[in-house]
C-alpha positions in Angstrom: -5.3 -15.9 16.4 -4.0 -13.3 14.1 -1.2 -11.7 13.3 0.0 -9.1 10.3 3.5 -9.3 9.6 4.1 -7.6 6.5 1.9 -5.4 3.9 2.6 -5.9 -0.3 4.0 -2.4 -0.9 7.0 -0.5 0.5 7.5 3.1 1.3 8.6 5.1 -2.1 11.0 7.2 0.3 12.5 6.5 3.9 9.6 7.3 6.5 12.1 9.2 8.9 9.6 11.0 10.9 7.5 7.1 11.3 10.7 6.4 12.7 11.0 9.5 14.5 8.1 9.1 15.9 8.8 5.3 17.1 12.3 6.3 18.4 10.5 9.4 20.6 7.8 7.0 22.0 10.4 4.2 23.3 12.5 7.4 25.2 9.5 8.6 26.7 8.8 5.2 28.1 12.3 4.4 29.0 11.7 7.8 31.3 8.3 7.6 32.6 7.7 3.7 33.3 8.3 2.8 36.6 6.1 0.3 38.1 5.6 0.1 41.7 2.9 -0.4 44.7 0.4 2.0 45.4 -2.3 3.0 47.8 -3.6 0.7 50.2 -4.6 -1.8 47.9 -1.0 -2.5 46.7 -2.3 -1.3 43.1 0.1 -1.2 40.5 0.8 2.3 39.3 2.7 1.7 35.6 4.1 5.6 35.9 6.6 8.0 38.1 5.3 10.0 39.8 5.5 12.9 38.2 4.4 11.2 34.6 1.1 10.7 35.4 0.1 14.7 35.0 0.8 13.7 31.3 -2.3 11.3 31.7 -5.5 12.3 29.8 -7.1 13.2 32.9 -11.2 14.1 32.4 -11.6 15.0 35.8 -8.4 17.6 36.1 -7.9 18.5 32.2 -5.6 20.1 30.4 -4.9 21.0 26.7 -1.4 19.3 26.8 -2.9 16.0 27.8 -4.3 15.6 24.7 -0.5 15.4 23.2 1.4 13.9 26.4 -1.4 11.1 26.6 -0.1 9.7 23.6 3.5 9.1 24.4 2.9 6.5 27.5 2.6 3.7 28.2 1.5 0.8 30.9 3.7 -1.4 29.8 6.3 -3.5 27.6 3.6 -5.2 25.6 1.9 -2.0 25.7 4.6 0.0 24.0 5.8 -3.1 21.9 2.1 -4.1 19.9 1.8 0.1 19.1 5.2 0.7 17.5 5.1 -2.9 15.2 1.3 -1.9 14.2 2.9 1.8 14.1 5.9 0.5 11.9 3.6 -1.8 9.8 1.5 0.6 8.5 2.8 4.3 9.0 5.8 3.6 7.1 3.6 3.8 3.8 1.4 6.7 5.1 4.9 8.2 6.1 5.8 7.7 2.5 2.7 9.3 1.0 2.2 12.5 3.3 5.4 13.5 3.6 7.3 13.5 6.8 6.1 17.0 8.1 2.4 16.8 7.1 2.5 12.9 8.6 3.4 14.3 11.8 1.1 16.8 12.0 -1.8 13.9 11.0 -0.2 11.9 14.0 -0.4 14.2 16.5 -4.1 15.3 15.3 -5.1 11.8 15.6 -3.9 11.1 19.0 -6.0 14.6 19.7 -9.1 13.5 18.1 -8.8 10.3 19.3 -8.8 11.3 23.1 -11.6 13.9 22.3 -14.0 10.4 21.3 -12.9 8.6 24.5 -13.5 12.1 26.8 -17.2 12.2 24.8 -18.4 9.0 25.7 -17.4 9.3 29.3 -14.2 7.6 29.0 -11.5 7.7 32.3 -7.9 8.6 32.4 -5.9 6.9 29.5 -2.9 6.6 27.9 -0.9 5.1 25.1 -0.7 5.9 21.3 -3.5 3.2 20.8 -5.6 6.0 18.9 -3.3 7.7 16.9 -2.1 4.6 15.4 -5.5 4.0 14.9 -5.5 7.0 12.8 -2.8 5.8 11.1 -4.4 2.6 10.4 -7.4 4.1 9.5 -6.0 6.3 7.2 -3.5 3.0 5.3 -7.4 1.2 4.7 -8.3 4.7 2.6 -4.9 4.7 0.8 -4.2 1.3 0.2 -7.3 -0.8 0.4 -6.4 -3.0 -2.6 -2.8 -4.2 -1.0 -2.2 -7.2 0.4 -1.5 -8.2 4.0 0.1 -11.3 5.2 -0.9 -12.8 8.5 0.3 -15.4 10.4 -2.5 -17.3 11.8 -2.8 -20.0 14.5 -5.7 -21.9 15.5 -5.4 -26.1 15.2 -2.6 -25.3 12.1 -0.5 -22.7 11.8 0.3 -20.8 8.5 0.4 -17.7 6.3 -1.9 -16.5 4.0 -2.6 -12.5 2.3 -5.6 -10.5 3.0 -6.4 -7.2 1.3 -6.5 -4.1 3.7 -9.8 -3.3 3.1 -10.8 -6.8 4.8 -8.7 -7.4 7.3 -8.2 -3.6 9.2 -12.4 -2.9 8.3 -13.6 -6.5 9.6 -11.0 -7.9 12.0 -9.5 -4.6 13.4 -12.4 -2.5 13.5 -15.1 -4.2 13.8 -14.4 -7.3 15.6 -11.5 -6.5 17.6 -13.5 -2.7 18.9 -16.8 -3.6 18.6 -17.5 -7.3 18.9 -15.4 -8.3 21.0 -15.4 -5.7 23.5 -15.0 -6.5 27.1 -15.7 -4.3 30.0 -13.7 -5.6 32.2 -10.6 -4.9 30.1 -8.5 -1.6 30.5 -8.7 -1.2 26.6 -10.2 1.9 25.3 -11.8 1.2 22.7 -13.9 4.2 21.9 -10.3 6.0 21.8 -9.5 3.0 18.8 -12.9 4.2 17.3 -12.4 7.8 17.6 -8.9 7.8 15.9 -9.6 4.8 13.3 -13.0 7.4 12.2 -10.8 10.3 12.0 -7.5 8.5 9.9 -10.4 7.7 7.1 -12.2 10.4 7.1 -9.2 13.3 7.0 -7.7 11.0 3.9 -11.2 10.8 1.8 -11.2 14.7 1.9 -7.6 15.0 0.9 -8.6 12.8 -1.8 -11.6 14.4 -2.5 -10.7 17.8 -2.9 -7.2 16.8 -4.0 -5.1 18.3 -1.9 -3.8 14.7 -1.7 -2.6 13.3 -5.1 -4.0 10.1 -5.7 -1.8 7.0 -6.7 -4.7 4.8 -8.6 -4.9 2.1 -6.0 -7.1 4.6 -3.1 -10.4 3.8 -1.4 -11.9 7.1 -3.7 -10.3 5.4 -6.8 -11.5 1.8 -5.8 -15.3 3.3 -5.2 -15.5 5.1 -8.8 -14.6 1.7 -10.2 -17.1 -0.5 -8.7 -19.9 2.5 -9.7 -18.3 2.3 -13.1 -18.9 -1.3 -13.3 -21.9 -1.8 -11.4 -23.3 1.0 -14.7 -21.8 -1.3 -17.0 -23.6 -4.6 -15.7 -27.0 -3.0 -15.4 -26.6 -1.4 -19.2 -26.0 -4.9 -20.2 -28.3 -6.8 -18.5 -31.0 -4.7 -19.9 -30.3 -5.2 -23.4 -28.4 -1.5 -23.9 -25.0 -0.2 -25.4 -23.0 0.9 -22.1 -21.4 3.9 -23.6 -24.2 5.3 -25.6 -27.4 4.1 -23.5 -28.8 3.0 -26.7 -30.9 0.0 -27.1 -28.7 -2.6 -28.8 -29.4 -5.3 -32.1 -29.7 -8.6 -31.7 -26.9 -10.3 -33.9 -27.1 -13.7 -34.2 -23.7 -15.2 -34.3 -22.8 -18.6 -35.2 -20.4 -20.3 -32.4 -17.5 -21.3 -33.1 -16.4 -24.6 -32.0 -13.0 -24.9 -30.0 -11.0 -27.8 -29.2 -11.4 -29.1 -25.7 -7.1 -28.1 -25.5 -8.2 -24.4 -27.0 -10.8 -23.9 -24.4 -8.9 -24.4 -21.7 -6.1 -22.6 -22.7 -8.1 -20.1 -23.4 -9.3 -19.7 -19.7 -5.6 -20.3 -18.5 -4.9 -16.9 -20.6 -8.1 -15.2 -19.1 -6.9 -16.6 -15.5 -3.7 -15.2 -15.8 -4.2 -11.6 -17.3 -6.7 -11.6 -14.2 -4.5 -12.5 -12.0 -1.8 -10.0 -13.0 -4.4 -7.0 -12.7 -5.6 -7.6 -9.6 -1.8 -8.3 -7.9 -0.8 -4.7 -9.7 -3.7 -3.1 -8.3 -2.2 -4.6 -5.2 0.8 -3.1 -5.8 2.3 -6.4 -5.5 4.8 -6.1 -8.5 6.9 -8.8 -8.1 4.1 -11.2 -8.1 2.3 -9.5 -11.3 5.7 -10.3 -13.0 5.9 -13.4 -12.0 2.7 -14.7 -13.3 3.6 -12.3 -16.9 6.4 -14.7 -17.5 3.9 -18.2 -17.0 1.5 -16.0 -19.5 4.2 -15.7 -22.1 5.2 -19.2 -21.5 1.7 -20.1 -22.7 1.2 -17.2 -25.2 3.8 -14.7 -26.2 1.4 -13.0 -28.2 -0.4 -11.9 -25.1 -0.8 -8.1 -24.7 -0.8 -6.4 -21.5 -1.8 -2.5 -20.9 0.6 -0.4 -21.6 1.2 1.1 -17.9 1.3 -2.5 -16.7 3.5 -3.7 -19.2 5.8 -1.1 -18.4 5.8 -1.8 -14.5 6.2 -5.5 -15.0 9.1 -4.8 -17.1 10.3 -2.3 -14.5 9.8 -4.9 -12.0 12.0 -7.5 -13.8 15.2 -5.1 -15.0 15.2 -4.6 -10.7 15.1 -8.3 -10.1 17.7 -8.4 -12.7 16.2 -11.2 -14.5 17.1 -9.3 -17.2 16.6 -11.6 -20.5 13.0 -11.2 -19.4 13.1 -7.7 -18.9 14.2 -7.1 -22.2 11.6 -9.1 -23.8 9.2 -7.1 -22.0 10.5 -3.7 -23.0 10.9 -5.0 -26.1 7.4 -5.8 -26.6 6.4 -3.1 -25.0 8.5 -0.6 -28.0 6.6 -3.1 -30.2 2.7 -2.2 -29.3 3.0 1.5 -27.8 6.3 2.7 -30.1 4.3 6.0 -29.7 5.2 6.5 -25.6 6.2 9.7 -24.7 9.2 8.5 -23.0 10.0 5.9 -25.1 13.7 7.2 -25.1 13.8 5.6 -21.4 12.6 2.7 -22.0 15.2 2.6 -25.1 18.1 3.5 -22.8 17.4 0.7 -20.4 17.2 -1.9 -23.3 20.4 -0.7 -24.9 22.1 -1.0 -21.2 20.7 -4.2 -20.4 21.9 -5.4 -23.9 25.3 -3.6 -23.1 26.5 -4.5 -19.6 24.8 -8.0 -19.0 23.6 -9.7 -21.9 26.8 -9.0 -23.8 24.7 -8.3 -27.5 27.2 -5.1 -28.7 24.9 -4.6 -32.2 21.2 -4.6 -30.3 22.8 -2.1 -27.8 24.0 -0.1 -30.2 20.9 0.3 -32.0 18.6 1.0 -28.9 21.0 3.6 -27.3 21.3 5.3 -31.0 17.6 5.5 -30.6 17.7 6.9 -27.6 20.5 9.2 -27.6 17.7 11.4 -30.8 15.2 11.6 -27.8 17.0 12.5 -24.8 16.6 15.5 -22.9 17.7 14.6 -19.6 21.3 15.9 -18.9 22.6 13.2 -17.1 20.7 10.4 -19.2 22.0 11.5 -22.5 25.9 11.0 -20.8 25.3 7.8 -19.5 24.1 7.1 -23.1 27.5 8.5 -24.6 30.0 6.7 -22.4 27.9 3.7 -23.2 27.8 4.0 -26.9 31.6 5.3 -26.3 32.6 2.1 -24.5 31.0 -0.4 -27.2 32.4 1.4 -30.2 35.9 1.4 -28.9 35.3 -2.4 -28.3 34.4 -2.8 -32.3 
C-alpha cells in the first residue's frame, strides 16, 4: 500500500479558491448525502431525493450535470480521499494559475472528464474523482522534478520520496486506472483517464505557447533538457566538439596521479554538488542547503551557480541559521560582485551582521554599499534606520 502525504514545494501564495473549492464540496455533501433503502432490493441510494437530478445522467442529460456531477458524493471516504488528493496537489496548481484561472481549469476538468466517461459508454456518476484528476494531471506537467513522500506498508512500514513524474505517471495513472482495473468496482476509471489527459495536456499548451510562465522545473523545461543532453552524449561519443559539430583532436594527456584520500574526496565533492542540483531542481530548498553546508565543510572553495548559490543562501537567512547565511552571501558578492541586485543581497548581509550577529563595523560596511544602489523606497529606509541605529551606538 501507498500513501502520499506531503509534496517538496509549497504554494508561493495562499490557494484560497483550492480551499474554496474544498469548503464548497464538503457543504454540498453535508446537503445532499442521505443514505437510505431503496427499491425492492433494499439498494442503497447514497443521495436525497431530489440530488440525484445533479447526477451525470447519460440516459436523461443535461448541460448542468456536467458541473453538478462533480460536487457529490457516495460517501464519507468518497468525499474524504478527493479533497486530501485535492488539497495535496491543487494547492500548488492553485498557487501557479492564479485563483480565478484555477477555478475555471477545475470546473473544465470535471467537464471534460465526464465527457470521456459519457464517450466510452460510461453510466450515471458522480464525485470530483476527474477533476482532481485534472488537477493531478496538470501538478505531473508543472512539477514533475518535486519530490513526494509516501508512506508505504507492505511487511514494514516507512517513508520514503518519489518524484511526481514517477509516482502520479506509474502508480496513479497507470497502475491504479489501467492495471488494476476491476469491473466489478463502482470506480470510473475512464472519468480518471479523461480528466488526468485533459490536466496535462491544457498545461503543455500554456507552456507551449506561453501563456503560462514557466518556473524552470516544468515537464516542457525537463524535456528540452534531456534533448539537450541526449545531443551532447551523441556529439561526444562520436569523437565531435558539442557546440561547434566539429570533429575534435586527439590530445594525449599525461594522468595525473591522485592520492587514494584525493580521489575520494574528490567524488565526495562531485556527489555533493550533484546532490544539491538535483534537490533544487526539486525545489526542495531546505535540503539543497543542507547538503551546501557538508560541501563547505569538506571544501570551502567549492563554487556553486550563481542562481543556486543565491537560493541556498536565501534558504538559510529563513531558517535563520544565519552565520551560514552570511557565508553564503558573502561568497556569493565574492564570485558574481557583478549581480544586478547585488544591493539586496548587501542589505541582507549588513542586517544579518546588524541585528543577530552583533558585528557593528561589517554591517556598516555592507549597508554603505547598499544604501549607493538602492532604488526601492522602502528598502533604502530600512537601510537608514539601520545605519542610523548602529551609528548612534558608536
Amino acid at each position: 500500500m501507498l500513501l502520499p502525504i506531503r509534496t517538496s514545494i509549497r504554494p508561493r501564495q495562499t490557494p484560497y479558491a483550492n480551499y474554496a473549492l474544498i469548503i464548497l464540496n464538503v457543504i454540498i455533501f453535508l446537503l445532499t448525502y442521505a443514505p437510505h433503502y431503496t427499491g425492492m432490493g433494499r439498494t442503497v441510494e447514497p443521495l436525497r431525493q431530489g440530488a440525484n437530478a445533479l447526477m451525470l445522467t447519460p440516459a436523461h442529460l443535461h448541460l448542468w450535470q456536467f458541473i453538478t456531477y462533480a460536487f457529490l458524493h457516495a460517501s464519507t471516504t468518497h468525499i474524504f480521499g478527493n479533497m486530501f488528493f485535492l488539497f495535496l496537489f491543487g494547492n500548488n496548481v492553485n498557487g501557479k494559475l492564479g485563483n480565478i484561472g484555477y477555478i475555471c481549469f477545475y470546473l473544465a476538468g470535471g467537464i471534460f472528464s465526464g465527457i470521456g466517461h459519457i464517450m466510452v459508454g460510461g453510466g450515471n456518476v458522480l464525485g470530483a474523482s476527474g477533476a482532481v484528476a485534472a488537477v493531478t494531471g496538470a501538478y505531473l506537467v508543472l512539477f514533475p522534478r518535486t519530490l513526494i513522500t509516501i508512506i508505504y506498508w507492505f511487511i514494514f512500514i516507512g517513508t520514503m520520496e518519489v518524484p511526481a513524474l514517477y509516482f502520479i505517471a506509474f502508480k496513479m495513472i497507470f497502475i491504479d486506472n489501467m492495471l488494476a482495473r476491476d469491473p466489478s468496482n463502482l470506480v470510473a476509471y475512464d472519468a480518471h483517464l479523461s480528466g488526468y489527459a485533459f490536466g496535462m495536456v491544457a498545461m503543455l499548451i500554456l507552456l507551449w505557447t506561453h501563456l503560462l510562465a514557466s518556473d524552470g522545473i516544468d515537464f516542457v523545461v525537463t524535456l528540452k533538457q534531456w534533448n539537450r543532453r541526449r545531443l551532447y552524449r551523441d556529439s561526444v561519443s562520436q569523437g565531435r566538439d558539442p557546440f561547434t559539430g566539429m570533429a575534435t583532436k586527439k590530445i594525449k594527456v599525461e594522468e595525473v596521479k591522485k592520492t587514494p584520500q584525493q580521489v575520494q574526496q574528490q567524488q565526495k565533492l562531485l556527489q555533493l554538488r550533484s546532490e544539491i542540483t538535483s534537490r533544487l531542481g526539486q525545489q526542495n530548498i531546505s535540503a539543497a542547503a543542507s547538503l551546501y553546508l557538508e560541501l563547505m565543510e569538506t571544501d570551502s572553495r567549492q563554487i556553486l551557480p550563481k542562481q543556486n548559490l543565491l537560493d541556498i543562501a536565501n534558504q538559510l537567512s529563513s531558517e535563520k541559521k544565519h552565520s551560514h547565511a552570511a557565508m553564503a552571501y558573502e561568497q556569493f558578492l565574492e564570485n558574481y560582485g557583478n549581480y544586478e541586485y547585488s544591493e539586496q543581497v548587501q542589505l541582507m548581509l549588513g542586517i544579518i551582521y546588524s541585528r543577530y550577529l552583533e558585528n557593528s563595523e561589517l554591517a556598516v560596511k555592507y549597508l554603505k554599499q547598499a544604501m549607493k544602489k538602492l532604488t526601492d523606497a522602502g528598502q533604502l529606509q530600512m537601510c537608514k534606520e539601520e545605519l542610523n541605529k548602529l551609528q548612534s551606538d558608536f
